[in-house]
One Martini backbone bead per residue (centre of mass of N, CA, C, O) as a GRO file, in nm:
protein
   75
    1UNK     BB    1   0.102   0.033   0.014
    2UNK     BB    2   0.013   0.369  -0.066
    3UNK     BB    3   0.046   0.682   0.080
    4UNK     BB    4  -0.090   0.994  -0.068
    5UNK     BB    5   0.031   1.308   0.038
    6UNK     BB    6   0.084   1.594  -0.135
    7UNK     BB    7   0.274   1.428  -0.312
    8UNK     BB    8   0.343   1.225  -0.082
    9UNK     BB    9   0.471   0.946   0.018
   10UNK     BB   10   0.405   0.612   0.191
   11UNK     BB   11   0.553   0.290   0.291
   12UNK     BB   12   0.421   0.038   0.384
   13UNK     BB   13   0.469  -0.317   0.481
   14UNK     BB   14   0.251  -0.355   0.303
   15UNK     BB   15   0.164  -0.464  -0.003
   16UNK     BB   16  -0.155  -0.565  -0.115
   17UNK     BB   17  -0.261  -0.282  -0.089
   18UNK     BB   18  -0.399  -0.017  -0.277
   19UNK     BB   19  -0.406   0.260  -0.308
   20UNK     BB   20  -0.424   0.512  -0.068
   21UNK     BB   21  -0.602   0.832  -0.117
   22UNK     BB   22  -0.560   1.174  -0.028
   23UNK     BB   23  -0.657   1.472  -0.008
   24UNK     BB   24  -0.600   1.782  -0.013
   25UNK     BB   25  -0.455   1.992   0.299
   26UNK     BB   26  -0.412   2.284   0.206
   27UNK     BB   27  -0.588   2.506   0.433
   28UNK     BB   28  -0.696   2.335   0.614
   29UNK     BB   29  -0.806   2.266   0.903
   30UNK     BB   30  -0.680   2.084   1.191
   31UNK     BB   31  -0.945   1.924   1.222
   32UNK     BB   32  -0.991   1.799   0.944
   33UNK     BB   33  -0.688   1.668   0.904
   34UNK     BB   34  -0.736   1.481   1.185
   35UNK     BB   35  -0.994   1.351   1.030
   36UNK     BB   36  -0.878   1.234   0.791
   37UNK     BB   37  -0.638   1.083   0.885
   38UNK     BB   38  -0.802   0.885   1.057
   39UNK     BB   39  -0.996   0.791   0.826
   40UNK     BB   40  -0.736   0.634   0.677
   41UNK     BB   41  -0.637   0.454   0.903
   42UNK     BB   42  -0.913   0.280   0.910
   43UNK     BB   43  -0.904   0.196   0.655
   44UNK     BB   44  -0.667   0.022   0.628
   45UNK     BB   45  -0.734  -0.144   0.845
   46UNK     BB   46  -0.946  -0.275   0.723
   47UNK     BB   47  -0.797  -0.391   0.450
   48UNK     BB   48  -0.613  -0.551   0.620
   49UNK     BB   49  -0.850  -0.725   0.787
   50UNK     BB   50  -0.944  -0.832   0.493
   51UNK     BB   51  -0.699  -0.962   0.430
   52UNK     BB   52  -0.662  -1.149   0.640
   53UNK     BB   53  -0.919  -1.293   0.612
   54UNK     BB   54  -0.897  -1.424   0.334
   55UNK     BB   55  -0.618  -1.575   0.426
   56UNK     BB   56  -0.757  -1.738   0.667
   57UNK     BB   57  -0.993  -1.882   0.457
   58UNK     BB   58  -0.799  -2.044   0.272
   59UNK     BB   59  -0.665  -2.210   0.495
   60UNK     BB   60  -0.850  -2.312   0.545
   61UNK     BB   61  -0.966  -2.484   0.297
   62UNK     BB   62  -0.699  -2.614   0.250
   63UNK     BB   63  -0.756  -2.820   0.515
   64UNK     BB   64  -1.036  -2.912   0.434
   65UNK     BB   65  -0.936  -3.075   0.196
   66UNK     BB   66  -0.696  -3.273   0.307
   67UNK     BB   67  -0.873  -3.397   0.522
   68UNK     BB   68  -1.026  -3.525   0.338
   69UNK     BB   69  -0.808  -3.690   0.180
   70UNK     BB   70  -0.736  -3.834   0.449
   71UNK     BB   71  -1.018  -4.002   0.458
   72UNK     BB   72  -1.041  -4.143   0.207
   73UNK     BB   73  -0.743  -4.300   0.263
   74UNK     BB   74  -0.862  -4.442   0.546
   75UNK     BB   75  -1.103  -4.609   0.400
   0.00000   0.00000   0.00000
């Protein structure tokens, strides 16, 4: 993910979410500022959480395949 505000990146640790734009906010008050920032770092965080819980159904679904397999060869 790459946060892009005014112009400037900031490259966080994870790679998988796509790029998230903030609006232009020079000139904004610092309550708007302070408002908008707040509300990007939790959309994030939400991307960051639906991304996690996707790739834990994932692993999920491989072990219950897994499981089924190894139940037809003791059979």
């Amino acid at each position: 993910m790459i946060i892009h505000c005014n112009g400037a990146a900031a490259m966080p640790t994870r790679k998988q979410i796509k790029d998230l734009r903030c609006p232009h906010i020079k000139g904004l008050p610092e309550r708007d500022v302070h408002l908008l920032h707040h509300s990007i770092v939790q959309i994030a965080r939400m991307r960051r959480s639906i991304e996690e819980t996707d790739h834990q159904v994932a692993l999920s679904e491989k072990a219950l395949e897994q499981s089924r397999e190894l139940l037809k060869r003791l059979q």
